[in-house]
C-alpha positions as MATLAB code, in Angstrom:
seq = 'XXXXXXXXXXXXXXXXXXXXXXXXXXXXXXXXXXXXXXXXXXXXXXXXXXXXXXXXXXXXXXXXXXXXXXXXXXXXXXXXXXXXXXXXXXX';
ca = [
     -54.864  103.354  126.175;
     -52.845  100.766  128.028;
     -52.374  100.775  131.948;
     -49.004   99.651  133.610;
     -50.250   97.844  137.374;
     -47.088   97.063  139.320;
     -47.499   93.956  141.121;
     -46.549   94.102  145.022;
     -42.859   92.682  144.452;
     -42.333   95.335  140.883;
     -43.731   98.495  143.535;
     -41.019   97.649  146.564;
     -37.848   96.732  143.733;
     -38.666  100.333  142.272;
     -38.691  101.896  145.905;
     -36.012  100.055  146.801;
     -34.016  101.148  144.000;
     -34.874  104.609  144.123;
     -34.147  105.008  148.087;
     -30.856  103.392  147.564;
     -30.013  106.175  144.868;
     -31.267  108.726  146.898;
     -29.750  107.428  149.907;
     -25.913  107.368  147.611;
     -26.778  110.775  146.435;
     -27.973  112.911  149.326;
     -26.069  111.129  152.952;
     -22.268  111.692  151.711;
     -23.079  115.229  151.491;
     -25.395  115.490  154.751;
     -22.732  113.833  156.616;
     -19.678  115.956  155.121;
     -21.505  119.203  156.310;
     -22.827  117.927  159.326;
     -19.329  116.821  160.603;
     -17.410  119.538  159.248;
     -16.178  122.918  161.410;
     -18.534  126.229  161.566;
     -15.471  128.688  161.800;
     -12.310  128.275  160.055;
      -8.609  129.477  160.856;
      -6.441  131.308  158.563;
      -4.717  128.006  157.535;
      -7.380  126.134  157.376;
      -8.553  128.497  154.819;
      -5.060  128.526  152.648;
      -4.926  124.578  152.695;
      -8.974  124.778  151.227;
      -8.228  127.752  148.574;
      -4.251  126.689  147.891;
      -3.074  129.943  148.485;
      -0.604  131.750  150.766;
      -1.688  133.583  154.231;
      -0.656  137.412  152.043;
      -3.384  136.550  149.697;
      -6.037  135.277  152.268;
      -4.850  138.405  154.158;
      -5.605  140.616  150.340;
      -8.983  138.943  149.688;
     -10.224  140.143  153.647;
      -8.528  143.859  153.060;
     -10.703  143.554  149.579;
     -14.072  142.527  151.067;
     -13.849  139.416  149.190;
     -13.530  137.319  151.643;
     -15.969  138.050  154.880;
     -14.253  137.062  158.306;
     -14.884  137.492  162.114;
     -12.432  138.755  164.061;
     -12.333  138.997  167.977;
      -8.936  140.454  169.023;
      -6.187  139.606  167.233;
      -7.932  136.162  166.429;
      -9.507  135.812  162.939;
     -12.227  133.636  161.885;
     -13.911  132.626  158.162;
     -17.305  131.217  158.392;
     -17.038  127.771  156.173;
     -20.090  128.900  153.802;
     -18.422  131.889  153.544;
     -15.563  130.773  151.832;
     -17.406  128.057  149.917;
     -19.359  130.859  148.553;
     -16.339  132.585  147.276;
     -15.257  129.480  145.637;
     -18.292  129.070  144.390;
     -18.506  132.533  142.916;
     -14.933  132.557  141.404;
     -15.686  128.705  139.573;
     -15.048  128.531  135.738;
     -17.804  127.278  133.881;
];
């Protein structure tokens, strides 16, 4: 059985490779959701599903769609309605 000892300058080339892959992978997506609004308006959620305030409107009346709602002023929680895309994709 052979063994495989890095040298010092073949070790930090692999880690640097590796946390610059990692790095490319994982910080567009930590900085998307970090930046991105909690609660969402009724637009806001037409322009992310492409659909028309009557069927944003049908998908809360259905319980498909949870929302918040304080007075007349409605809310969608933005994992909320990521979850229902989620849910709805086509594999």
């Amino acid at each position: 059985m052979q063994a495989y000892i890095p040298t010092k300058e073949d070790l930090e080339e692999i880690i640097s490779r590796k946390v610059k892959e990692t790095v490319n992978d994982v910080l567009p997506g930590a900085i998307r959701k970090a930046t991105r609004k909690e609660w969402l308006t009724t637009d806001e959620v037409m322009e992310m599903l492409q659909c028309s305030r009557r069927h944003v409107q049908y998908l809360r009346d259905s319980k498909q769609l949870p929302y918040s709602q304080n007075g007349r002023t409605i809310r969608y929680h933005i994992e909320d309605v990521e979850a229902f895309l989620n849910r709805h994709k086509v594999e």
